[in-house]
VOPAGU-2260 file (C-alpha; in pm, 1 decimal, decimal comma):
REM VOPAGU-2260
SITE   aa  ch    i         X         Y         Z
SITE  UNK   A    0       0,0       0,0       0,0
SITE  UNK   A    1     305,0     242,1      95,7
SITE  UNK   A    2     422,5     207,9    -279,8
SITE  UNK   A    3     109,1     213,6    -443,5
SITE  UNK   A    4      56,9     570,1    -283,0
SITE  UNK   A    5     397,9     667,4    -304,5
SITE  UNK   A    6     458,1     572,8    -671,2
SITE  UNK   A    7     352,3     922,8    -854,9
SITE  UNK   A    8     643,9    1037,2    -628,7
SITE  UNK   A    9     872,5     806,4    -695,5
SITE  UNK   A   10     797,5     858,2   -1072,2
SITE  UNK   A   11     896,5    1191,1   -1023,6
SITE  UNK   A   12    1145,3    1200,4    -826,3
SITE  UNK   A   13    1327,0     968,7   -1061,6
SITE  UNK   A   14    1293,1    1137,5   -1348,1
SITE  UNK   A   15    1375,1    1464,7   -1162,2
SITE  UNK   A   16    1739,0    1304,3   -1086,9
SITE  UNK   A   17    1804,0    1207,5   -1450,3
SITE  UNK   A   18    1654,8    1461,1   -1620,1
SITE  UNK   A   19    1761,1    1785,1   -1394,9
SITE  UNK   A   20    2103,8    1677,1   -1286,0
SITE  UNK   A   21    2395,5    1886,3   -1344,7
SITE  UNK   A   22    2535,9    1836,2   -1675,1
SITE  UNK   A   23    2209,0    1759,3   -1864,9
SITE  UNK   A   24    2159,8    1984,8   -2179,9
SITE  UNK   A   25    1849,4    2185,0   -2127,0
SITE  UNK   A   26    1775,7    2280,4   -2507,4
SITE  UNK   A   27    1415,9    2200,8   -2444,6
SITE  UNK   A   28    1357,7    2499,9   -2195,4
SITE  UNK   A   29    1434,5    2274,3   -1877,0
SITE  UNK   A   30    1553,4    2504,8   -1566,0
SITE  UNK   A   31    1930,8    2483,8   -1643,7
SITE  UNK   A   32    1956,4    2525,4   -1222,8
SITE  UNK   A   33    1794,2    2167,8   -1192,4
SITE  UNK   A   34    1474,3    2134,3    -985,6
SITE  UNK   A   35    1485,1    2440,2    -756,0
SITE  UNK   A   36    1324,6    2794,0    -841,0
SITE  UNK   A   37    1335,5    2904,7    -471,0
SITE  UNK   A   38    1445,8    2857,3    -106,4
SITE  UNK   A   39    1215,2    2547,7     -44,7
SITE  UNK   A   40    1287,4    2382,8    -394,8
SITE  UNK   A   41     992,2    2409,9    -560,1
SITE  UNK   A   42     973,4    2266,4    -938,7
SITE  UNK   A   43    1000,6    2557,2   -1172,2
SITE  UNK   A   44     728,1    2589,2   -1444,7
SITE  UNK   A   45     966,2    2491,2   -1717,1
SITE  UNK   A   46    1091,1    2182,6   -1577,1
SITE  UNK   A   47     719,2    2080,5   -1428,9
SITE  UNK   A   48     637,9    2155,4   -1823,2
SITE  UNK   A   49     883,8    1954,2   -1944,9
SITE  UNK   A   50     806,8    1645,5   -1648,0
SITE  UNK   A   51     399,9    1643,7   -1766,5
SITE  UNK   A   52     534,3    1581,7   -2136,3
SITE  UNK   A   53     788,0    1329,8   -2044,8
SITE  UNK   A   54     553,6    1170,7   -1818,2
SITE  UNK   A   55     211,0    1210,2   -1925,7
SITE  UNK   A   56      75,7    1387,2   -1671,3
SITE  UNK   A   57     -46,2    1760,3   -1635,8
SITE  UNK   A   58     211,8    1990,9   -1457,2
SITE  UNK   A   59     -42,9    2000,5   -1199,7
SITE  UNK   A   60     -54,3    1641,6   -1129,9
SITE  UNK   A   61     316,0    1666,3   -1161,6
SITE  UNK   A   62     333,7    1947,6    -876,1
SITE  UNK   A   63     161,8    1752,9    -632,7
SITE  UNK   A   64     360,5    1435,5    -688,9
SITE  UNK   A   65     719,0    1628,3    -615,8
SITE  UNK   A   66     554,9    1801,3    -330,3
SITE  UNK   A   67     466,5    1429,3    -162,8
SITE  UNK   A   68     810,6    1331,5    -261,3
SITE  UNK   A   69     958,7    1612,8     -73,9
SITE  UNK   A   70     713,4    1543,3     161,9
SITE  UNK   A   71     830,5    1171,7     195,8
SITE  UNK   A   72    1186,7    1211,6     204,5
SITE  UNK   A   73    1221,2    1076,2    -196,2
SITE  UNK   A   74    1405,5    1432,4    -264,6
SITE  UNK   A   75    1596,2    1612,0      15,2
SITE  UNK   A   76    1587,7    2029,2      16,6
SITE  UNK   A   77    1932,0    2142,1      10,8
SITE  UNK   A   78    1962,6    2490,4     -23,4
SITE  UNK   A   79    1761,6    2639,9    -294,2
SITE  UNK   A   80    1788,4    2260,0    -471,7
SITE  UNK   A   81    1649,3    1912,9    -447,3
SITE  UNK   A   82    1868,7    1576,6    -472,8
SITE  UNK   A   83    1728,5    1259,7    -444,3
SITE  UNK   A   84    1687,7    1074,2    -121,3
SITE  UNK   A   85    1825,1     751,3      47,8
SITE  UNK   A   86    1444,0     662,4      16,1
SITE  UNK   A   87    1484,0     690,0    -314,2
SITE  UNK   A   88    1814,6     512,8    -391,8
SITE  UNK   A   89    1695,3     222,7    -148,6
SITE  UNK   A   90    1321,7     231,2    -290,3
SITE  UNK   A   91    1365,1    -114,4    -487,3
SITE  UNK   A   92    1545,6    -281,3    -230,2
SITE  UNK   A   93    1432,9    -254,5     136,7
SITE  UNK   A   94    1078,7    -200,7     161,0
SITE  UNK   A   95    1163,0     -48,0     512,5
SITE  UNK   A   96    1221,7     236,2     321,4
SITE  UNK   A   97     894,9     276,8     160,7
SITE  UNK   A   98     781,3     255,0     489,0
SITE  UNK   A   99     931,8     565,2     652,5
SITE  UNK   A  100     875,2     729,8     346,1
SITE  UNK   A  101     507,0     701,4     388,4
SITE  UNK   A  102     524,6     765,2     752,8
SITE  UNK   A  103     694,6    1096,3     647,6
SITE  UNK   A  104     425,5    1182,2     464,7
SITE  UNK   A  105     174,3    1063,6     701,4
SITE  UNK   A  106     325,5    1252,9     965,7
SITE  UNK   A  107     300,4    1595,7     765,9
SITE  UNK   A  108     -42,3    1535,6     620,5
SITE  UNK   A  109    -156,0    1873,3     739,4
SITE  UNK   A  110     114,0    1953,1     478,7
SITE  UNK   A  111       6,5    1792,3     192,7
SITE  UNK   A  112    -370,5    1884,7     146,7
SITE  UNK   A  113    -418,0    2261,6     132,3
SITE  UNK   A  114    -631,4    2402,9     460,4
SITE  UNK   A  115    -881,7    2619,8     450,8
SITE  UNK   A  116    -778,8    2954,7     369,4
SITE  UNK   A  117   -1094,3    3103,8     506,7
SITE  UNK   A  118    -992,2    2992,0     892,5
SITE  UNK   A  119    -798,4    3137,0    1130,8
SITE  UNK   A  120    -446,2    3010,9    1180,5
SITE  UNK   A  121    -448,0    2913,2    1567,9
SITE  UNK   A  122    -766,6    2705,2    1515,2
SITE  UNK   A  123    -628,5    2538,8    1237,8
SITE  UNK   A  124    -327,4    2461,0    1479,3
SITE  UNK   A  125    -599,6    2335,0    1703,6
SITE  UNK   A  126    -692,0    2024,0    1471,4
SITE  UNK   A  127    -345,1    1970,3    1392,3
SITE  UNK   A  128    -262,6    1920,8    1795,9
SITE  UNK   A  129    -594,6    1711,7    1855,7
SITE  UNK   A  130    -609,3    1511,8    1540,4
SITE  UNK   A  131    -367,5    1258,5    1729,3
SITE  UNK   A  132    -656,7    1156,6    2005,7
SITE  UNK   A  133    -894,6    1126,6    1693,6
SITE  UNK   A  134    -687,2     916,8    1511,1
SITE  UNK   A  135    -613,4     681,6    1802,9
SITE  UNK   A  136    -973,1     671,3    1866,8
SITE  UNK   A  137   -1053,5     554,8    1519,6
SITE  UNK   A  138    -767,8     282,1    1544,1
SITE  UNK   A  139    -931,1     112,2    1883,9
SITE  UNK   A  140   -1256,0     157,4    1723,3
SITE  UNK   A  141   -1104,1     -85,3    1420,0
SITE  UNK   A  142   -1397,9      30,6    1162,1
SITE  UNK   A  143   -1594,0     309,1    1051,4
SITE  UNK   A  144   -1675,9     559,2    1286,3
SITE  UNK   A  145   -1930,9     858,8    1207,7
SITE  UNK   A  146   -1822,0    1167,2    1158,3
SITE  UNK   A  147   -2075,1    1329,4    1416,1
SITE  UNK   A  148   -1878,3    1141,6    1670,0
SITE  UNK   A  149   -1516,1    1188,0    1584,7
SITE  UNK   A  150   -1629,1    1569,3    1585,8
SITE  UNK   A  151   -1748,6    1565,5    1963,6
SITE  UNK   A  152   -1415,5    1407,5    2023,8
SITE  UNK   A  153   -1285,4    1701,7    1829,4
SITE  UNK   A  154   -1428,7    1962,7    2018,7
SITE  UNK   A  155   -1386,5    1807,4    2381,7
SITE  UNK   A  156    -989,5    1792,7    2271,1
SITE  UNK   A  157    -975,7    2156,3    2147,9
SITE  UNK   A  158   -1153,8    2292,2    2465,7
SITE  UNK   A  159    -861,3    2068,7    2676,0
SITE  UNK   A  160    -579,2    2224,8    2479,2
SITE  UNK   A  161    -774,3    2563,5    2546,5
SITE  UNK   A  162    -798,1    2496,5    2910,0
SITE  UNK   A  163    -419,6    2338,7    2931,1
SITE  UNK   A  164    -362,3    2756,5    2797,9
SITE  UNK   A  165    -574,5    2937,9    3056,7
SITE  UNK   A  166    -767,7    3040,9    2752,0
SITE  UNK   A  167   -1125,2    2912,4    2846,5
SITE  UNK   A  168   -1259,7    3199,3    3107,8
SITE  UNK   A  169   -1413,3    3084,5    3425,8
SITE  UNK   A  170   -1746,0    3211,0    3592,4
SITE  UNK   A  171   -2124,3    3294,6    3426,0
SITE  UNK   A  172   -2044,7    3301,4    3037,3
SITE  UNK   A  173   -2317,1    3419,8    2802,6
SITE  UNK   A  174   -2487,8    3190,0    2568,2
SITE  UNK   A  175   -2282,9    3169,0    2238,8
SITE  UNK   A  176   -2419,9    3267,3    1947,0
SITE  UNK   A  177   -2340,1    2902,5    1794,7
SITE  UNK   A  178   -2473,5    2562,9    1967,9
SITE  UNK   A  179   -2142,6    2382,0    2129,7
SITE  UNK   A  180   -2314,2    2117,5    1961,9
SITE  UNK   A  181   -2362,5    2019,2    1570,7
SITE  UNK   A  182   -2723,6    1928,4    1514,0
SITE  UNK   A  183   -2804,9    1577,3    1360,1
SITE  UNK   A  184   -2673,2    1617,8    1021,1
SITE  UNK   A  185   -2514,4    1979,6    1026,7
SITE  UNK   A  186   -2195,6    1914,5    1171,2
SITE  UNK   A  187   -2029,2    2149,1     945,2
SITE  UNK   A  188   -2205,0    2460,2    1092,6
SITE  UNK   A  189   -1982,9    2510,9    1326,4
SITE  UNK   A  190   -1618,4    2705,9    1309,6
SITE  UNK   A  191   -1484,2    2290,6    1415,3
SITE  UNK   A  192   -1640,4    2152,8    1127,0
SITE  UNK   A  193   -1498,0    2271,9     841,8
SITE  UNK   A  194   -1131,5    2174,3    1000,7
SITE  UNK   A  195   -1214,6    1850,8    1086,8
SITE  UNK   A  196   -1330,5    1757,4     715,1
SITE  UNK   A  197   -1045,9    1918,5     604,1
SITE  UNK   A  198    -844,9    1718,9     833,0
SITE  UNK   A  199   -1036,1    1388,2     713,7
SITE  UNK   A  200    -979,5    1508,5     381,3
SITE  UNK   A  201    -577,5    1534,3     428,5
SITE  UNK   A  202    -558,6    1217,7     580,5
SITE  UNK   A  203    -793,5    1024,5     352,7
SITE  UNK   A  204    -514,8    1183,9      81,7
SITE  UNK   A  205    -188,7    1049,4     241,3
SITE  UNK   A  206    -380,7     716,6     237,3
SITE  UNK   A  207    -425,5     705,1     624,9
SITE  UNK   A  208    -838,9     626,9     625,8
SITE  UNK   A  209   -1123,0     616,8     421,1
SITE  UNK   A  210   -1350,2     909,9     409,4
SITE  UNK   A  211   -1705,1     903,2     277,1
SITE  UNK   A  212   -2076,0     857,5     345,5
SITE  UNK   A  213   -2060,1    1052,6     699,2
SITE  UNK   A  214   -1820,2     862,2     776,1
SITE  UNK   A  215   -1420,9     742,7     852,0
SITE  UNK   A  216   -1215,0     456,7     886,9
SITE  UNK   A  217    -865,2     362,4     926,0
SITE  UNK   A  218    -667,3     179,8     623,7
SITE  UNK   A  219    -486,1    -133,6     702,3
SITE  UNK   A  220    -202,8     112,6     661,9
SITE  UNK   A  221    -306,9     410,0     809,4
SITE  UNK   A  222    -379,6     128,2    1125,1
SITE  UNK   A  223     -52,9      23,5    1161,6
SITE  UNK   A  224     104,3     409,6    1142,7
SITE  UNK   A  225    -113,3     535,8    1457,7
SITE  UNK   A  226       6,6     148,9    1645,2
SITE  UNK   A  227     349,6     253,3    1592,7
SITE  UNK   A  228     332,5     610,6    1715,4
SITE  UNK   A  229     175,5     468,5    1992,5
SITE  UNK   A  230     417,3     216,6    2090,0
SITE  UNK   A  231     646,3     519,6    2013,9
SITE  UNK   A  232     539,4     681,0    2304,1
SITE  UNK   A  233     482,5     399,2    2540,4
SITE  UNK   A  234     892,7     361,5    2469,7
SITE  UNK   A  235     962,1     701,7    2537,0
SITE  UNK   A  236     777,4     669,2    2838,8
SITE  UNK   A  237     987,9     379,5    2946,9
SITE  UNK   A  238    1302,8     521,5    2979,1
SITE  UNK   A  239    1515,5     319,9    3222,9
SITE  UNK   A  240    1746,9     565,4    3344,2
SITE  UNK   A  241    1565,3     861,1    3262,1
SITE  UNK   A  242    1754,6    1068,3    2961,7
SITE  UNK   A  243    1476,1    1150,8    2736,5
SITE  UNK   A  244    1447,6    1531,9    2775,8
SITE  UNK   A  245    1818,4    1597,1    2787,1
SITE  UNK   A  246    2100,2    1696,6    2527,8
SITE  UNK   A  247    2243,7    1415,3    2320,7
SITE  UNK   A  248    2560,7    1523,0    2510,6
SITE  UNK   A  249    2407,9    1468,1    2870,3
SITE  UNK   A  250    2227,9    1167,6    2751,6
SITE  UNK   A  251    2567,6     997,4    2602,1
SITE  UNK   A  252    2715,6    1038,1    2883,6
SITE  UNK   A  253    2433,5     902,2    3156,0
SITE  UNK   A  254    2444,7     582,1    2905,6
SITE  UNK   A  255    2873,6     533,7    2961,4
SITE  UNK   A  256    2819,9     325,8    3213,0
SITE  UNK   A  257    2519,1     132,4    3052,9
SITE  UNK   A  258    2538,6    -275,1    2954,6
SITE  UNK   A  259    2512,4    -226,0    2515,5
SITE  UNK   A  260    2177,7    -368,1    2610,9
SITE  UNK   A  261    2066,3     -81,3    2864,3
SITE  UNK   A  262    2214,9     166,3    2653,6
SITE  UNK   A  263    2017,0      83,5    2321,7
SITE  UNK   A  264    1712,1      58,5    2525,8
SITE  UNK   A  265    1771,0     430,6    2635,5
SITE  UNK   A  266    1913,4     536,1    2257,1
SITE  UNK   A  267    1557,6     433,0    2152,1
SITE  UNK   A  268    1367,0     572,1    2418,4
SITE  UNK   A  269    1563,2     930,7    2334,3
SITE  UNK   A  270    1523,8     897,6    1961,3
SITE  UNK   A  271    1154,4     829,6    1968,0
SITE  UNK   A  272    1095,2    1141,5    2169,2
SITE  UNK   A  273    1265,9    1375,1    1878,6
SITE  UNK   A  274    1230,9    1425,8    1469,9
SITE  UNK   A  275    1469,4    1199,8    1309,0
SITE  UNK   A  276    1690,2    1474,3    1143,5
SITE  UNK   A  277    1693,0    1650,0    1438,3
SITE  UNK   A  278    1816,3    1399,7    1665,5
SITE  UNK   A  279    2096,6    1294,9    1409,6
SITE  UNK   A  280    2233,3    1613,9    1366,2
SITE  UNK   A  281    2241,6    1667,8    1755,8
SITE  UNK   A  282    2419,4    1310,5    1808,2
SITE  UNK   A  283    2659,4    1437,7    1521,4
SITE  UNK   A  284    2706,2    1808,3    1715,6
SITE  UNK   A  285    2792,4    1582,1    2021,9
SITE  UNK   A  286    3051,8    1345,0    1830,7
SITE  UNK   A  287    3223,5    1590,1    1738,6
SITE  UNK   A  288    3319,0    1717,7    2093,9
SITE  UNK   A  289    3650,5    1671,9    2286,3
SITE  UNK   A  290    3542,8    1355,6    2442,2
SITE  UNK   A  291    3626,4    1034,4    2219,5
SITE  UNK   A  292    3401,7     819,8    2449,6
SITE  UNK   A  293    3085,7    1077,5    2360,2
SITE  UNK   A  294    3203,4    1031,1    1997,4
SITE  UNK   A  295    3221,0     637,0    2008,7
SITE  UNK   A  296    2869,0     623,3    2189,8
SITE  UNK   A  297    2724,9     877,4    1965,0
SITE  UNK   A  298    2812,7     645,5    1634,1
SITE  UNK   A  299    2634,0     341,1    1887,6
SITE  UNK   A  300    2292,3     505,4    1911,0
SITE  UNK   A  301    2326,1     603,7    1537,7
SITE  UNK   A  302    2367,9     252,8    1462,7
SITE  UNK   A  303    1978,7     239,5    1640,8
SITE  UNK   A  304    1875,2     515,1    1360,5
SITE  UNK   A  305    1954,6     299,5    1127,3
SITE  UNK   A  306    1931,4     377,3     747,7
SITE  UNK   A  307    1783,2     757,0     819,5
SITE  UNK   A  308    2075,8     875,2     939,3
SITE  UNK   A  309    2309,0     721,6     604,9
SITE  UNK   A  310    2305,0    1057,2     445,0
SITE  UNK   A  311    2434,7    1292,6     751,3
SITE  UNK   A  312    2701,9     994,3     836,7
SITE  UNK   A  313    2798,4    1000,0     454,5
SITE  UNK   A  314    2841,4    1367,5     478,6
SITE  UNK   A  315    3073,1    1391,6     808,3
SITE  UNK   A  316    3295,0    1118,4     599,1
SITE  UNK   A  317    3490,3    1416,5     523,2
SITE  UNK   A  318    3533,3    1558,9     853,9
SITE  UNK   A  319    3904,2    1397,6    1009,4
SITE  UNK   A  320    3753,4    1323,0    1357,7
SITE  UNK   A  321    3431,9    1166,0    1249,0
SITE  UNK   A  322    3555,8     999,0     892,6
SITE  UNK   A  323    3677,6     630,8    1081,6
SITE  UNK   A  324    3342,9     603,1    1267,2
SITE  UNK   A  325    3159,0     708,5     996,5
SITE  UNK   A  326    3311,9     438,1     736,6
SITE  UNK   A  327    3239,8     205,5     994,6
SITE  UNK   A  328    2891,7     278,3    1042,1
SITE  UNK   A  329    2897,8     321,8     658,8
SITE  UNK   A  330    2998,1     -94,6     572,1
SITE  UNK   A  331    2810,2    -201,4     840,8
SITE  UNK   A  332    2475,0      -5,2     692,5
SITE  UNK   A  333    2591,1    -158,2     342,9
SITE  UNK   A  334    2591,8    -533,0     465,2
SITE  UNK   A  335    2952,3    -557,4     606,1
SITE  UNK   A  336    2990,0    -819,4     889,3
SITE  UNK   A  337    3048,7    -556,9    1209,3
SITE  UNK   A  338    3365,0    -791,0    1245,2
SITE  UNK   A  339    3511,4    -717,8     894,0
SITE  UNK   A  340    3416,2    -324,3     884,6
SITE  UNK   A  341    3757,2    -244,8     999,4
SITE  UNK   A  342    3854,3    -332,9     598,7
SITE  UNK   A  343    3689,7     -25,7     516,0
SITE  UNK   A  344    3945,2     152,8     676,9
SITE  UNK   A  345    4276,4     307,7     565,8
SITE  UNK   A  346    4596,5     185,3     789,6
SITE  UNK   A  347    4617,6     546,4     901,5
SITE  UNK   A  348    4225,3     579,0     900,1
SITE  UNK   A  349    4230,6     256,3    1198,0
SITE  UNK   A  350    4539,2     403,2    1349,8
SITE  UNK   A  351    4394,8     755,0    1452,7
SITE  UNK   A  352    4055,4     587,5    1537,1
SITE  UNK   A  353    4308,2     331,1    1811,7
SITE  UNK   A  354    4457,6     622,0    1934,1
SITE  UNK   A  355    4054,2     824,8    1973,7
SITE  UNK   A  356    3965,7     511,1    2147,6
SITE  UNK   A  357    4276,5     488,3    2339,2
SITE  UNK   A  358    4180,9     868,6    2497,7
SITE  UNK   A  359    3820,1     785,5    2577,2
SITE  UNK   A  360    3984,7     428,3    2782,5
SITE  UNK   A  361    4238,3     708,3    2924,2
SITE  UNK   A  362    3971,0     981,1    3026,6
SITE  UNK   A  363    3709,3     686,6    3153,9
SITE  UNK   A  364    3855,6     398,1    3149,6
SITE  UNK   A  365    4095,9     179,1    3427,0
SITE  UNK   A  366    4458,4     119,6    3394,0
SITE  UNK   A  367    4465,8    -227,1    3232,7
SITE  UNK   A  368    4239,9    -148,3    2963,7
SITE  UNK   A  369    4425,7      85,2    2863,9
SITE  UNK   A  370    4707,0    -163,7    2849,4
SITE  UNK   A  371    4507,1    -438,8    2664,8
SITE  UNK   A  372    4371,8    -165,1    2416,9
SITE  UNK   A  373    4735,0    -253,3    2267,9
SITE  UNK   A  374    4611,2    -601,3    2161,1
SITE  UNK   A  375    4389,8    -412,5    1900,8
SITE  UNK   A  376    4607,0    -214,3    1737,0
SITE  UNK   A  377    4667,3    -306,8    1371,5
SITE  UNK   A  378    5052,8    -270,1    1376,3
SITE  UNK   A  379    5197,7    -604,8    1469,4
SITE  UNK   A  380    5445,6    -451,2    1691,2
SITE  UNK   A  381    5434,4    -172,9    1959,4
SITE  UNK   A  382    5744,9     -14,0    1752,8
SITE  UNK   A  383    5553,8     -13,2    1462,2
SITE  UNK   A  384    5202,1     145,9    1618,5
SITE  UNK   A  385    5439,5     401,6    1792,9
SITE  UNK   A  386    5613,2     495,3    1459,7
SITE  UNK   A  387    5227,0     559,2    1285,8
SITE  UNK   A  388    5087,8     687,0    1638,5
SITE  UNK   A  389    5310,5     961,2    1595,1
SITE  UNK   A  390    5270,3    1020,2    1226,5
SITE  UNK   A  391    4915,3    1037,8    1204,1
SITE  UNK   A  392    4848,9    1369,2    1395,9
SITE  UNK   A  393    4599,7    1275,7    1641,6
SITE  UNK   A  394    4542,0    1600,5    1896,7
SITE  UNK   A  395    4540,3    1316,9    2200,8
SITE  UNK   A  396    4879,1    1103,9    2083,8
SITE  UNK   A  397    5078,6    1305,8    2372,1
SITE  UNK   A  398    4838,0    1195,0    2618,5
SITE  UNK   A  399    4748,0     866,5    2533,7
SITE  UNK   A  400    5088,2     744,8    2546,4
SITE  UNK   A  401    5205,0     917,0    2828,7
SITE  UNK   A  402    4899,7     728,0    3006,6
SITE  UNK   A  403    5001,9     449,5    2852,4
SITE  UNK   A  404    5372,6     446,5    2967,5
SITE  UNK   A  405    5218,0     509,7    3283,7
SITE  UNK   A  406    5014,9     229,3    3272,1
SITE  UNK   A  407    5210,0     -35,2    3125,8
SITE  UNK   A  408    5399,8    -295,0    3394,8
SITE  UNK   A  409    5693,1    -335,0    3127,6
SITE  UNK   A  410    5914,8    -100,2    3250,5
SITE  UNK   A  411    6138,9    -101,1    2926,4
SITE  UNK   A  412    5808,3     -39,9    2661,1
SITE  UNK   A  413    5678,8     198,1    2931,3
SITE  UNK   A  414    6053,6     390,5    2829,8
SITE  UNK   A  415    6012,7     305,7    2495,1
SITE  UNK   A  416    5638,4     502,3    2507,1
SITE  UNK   A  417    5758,3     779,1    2700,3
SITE  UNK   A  418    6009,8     866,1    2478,0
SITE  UNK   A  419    5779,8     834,3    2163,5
SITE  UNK   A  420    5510,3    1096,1    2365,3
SITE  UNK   A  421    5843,2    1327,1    2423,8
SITE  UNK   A  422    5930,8    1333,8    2079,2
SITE  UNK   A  423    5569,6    1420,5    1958,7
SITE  UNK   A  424    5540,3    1705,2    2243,5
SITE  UNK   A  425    5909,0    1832,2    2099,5
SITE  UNK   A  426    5843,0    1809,9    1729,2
SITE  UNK   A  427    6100,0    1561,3    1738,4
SITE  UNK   A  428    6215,7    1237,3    1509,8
């Protein structure tokens, strides 16, 4: 069902990155810029012209599907351009994509179907807010339910989230003009009624329900999408140890001392609480830090994210700090046995991510692991890893080894590290 309603997208999307991509002749009138005419990447009217001919559609048709594939995560908004997504790129091979890409768009369905433009903008920010309690009302119903009742629901949510603001006055009120009430049949009369078919209406169009005959119901689909949220929120609830409204800095650091169990548990628990994208980028923010151990934990509970976080890991590649964790994370996401990822690496790439590891056993860690972090270095002598510890410019080599000389019970290695952290502090060979 997710790529049945998804397909116009996808259709356009993919023609999108082989027809607009750099270095495509645009003889025909195409926007020689690509896809984007403006901040928020919207299809100019000469490629959308040149899309309907190509495709067989009318520009309008094509409009709408490149707005649900924005929508949906099929093209990603960089700039004042559009590239295509890992949705897209994955789209005939994992079917978990096609998933979240539908869950995208069923999560910004007040997006996709234009409102009312006669309503005000807080009440329409109303329905948005108490559409949730509807929608989990219609999934324990599990069939239709008529539209008379989902709008008392309606109401009795919009007067909460009035009263949760102070906004409903207290004392003798005078008798409002409308009835609180629809009559049998006239639902619509009032300022709720409008919104809430609108709302039907958007949802009915993301291909969450059914809408029709005074009345709604859930698709298989749209069923499932409401469970998960739910379950979302039962996990967020269940936080063992409590991190969910903190930083991804503080909440790294309250899962150090975690089992890999405990700590994925609370990874989950903090990611459900948060936007994808956002939550990535802040894990990213906190990698990059001082602290190796943050950086190491923060690549663990990206691992959780899973494939949504592929394109911000491919783009910190690039960054020297992040790149070894990232091409680990990388060939693991692409299949690689977590055993063999090391492969991807460079000799230099593994050597500066032993010595980042080596600082976060020095900062947190006890004495002998610091000594048996030796056993994983890929040198196969401690001559050797001292000769590329020093070459590969790591901001922590000075410390690391002088913790390590500090640490180690051989007294004539422990001389032969010392030295090696002298001659890096000097600038000496």
């Amino acid at each position: 069902m997710a790529r049945a309603r998804l397909a116009g997208a996808a259709r356009v999307a993919r023609w999108a990155d082989t027809a607009l991509r750099p270095g495509h002749g645009t003889s025909d009138g195409a926007d020689p810029d690509g896809a984007a005419s403006d901040a928020t990447a919207t299809l100019s009217d000469a490629s959308a012209g040149r899309a309907a001919a190509d495709l067989g559609l009318t520009p309008a048709q094509v409009r709408a599907d490149w707005d649900t594939a924005r929508l949906a995560g099929l093209v990603e908004v960089h700039g004042g351009s559009a590239r295509p997504g890992w949705r897209l790129r994955a789209w005939n091979r994992d079917d978990s994509a096609v998933l979240r890409g539908w869950v995208a768009l069923f999560d910004a369905w007040s997006l996709a179907y234009p409102e009312p433009a006669d309503r005000e903008p807080a009440a329409v920010a109303e329905v948005v807010s108490a559409m949730p309690q509807v929608l989990s009302f219609l999934q324990l119903s599990a069939g239709p339910v008529p539209v008379e009742q989902l709008f008392d629901l309606l109401r009795q949510r919009v007067t909460e989230l009035r009263t949760e603001r102070c906004e409903v006055p207290y004392g003798p009120q005078p008798v409002p003009a409308e009835p609180l009430a629809p009559e049998p049949g006239t639902g619509d009369d009032t300022p709720l009624g409008p919104l809430l078919d609108w709302a039907l209406q958007a949802l009915a169009y993301v291909g969450a329900l059914t809408y029709g005959d005074g009345q709604a119901t859930l698709t298989p689909l749209g069923s499932w999408a409401v469970w998960v949220k739910l379950e979302q929120i039962c996990v967020a609830a269940q936080s063992p140890a409590g991190n969910i409204e903190v930083a991804a800095e503080d909440m790294l650091r309250g899962c150090a001392q975690l089992r890999p169990n405990a700590a994925r548990a609370e990874y989950r628990a903090w990611l459900a609480a948060r936007p994808v994208g956002s939550a990535v980028a802040e894990l990213l923010d906190a990698a990059r830090g001082e602290d190796a151990l943050l950086r190491g934990l923060a690549f663990e509970a990206l691992r959780v994210v899973g494939a949504p976080a592929e394109p911000d890991v491919r783009a910190v590649a690039d960054e020297t700090p992040l790149r070894p964790y990232a091409l680990l994370w990388l060939a693991e996401h692409d299949g690689a046995d977590p055993e063999d990822a090391h492969e991807a690496l460079t000799r230099e790439e593994a050597t500066w991510l032993w010595v980042d590891t080596a600082a976060a056993v020095a900062d947190h860690g006890e004495a002998p692991l610091l000594v048996r972090h030796l056993e994983s270095a890929v040198q196969p002598t401690v001559p050797a890893l001292l000769t590329e510890v020093r070459a590969v410019g790591h901001p922590r080599t000075v410390q690391v080894l002088v913790a390590l000389a500090a640490a180690h019970p051989d007294p004539a290695l422990a001389k032969a590290v010392r030295r090696a952290a002298f001659q890096v502090h000097t600038g000496g060979s």
